[in-house]
C-alpha positions as CSV (number, residue, x, y, z in Angstrom):
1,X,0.0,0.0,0.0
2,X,1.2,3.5,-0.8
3,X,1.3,5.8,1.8
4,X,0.6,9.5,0.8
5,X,0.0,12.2,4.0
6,X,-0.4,15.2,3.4
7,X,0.7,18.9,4.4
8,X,-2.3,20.2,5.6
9,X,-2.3,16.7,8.6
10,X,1.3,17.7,9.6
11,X,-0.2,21.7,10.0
12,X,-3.1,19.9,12.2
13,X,-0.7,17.5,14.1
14,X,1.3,19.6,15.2
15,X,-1.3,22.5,16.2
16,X,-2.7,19.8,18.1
17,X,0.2,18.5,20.0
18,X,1.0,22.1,21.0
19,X,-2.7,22.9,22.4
20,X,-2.4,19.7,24.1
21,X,0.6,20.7,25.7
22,X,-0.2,24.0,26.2
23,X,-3.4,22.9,27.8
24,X,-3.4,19.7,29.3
25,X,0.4,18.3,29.8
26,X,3.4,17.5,27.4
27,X,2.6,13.5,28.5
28,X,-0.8,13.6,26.9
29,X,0.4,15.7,23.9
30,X,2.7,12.9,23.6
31,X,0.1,10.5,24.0
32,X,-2.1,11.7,21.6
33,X,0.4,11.8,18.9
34,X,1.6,8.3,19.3
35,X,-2.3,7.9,19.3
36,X,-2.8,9.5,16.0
37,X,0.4,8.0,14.1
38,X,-1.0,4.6,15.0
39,X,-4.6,5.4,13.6
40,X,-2.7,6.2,10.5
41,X,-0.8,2.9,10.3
42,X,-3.9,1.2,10.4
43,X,-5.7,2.6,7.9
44,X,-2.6,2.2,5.7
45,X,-3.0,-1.7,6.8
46,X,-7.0,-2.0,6.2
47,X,-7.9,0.9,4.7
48,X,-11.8,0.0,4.6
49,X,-11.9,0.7,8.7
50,X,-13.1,4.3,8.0
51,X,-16.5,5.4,7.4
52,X,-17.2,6.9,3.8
53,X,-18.0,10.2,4.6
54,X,-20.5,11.3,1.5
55,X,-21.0,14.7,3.2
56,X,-17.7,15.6,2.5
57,X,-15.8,16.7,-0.8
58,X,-13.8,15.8,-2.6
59,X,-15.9,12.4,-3.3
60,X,-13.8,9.3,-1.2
61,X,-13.4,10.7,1.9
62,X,-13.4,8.3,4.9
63,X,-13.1,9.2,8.4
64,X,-11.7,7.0,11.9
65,X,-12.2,7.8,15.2
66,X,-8.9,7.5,17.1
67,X,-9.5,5.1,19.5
68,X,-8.6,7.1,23.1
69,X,-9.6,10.3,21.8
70,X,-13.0,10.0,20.5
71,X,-13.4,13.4,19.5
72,X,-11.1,13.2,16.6
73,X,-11.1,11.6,13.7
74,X,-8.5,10.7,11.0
75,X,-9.5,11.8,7.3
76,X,-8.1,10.2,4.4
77,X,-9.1,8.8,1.1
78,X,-8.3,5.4,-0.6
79,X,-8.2,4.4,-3.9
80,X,-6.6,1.4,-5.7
81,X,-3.4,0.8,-3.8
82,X,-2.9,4.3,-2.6
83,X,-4.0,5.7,1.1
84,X,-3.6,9.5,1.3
85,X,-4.4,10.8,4.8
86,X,-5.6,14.5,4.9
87,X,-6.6,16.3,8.1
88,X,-6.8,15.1,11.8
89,X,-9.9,17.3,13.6
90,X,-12.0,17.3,16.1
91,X,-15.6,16.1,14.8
92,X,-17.8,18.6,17.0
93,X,-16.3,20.8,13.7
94,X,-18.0,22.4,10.9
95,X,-16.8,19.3,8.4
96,X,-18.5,20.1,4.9
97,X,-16.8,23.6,5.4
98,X,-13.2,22.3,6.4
99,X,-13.4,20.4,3.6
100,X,-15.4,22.7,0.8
């Protein structure tokens, strides 16, 4: 499987790590960033563990909750042989507009 992440996840990764450690503690930023890079190895593994997400555009998009942070989830889309991972947000968000 090809792996593809883009720039846009790093931006949100990071932002994230750094409001969690800003606002909780540097052990749960840490956390939740080992937390995160896992989600992302599965769905490079089994890519069909997201939901399709036909709210969203572009057409594809799939979304995973990460698993001790249920408020997030992992976006990506999957297509032949290829997983390209997108964004990492909180779903309480205003999705179709992150995304249109």
């Amino acid at each position: 499987m090809n792996l593809i992440i883009r720039p846009q996840f790093w931006s949100d990764l990071e932002a994230g790590v750094a409001y969690l450690a800003e606002k909780a503690s540097p052990e749960i930023a840490g956390q939740w960033h080992d937390e995160i890079i896992a989600a992302v190895k599965r769905v490079e593994c089994r890519p069909d563990l997201g939901r399709p997400r036909h709210d969203l555009v572009p057409a594809g998009i799939r979304s995973l909750i990460i698993h001790r942070y249920h408020r997030y989830l992992l976006f990506y889309r999957w297509h032949d042989d290829t997983v390209e991972v997108l964004r990492i947000k909180q779903g309480m968000m205003d999705l179709p507009k992150l995304f249109g």
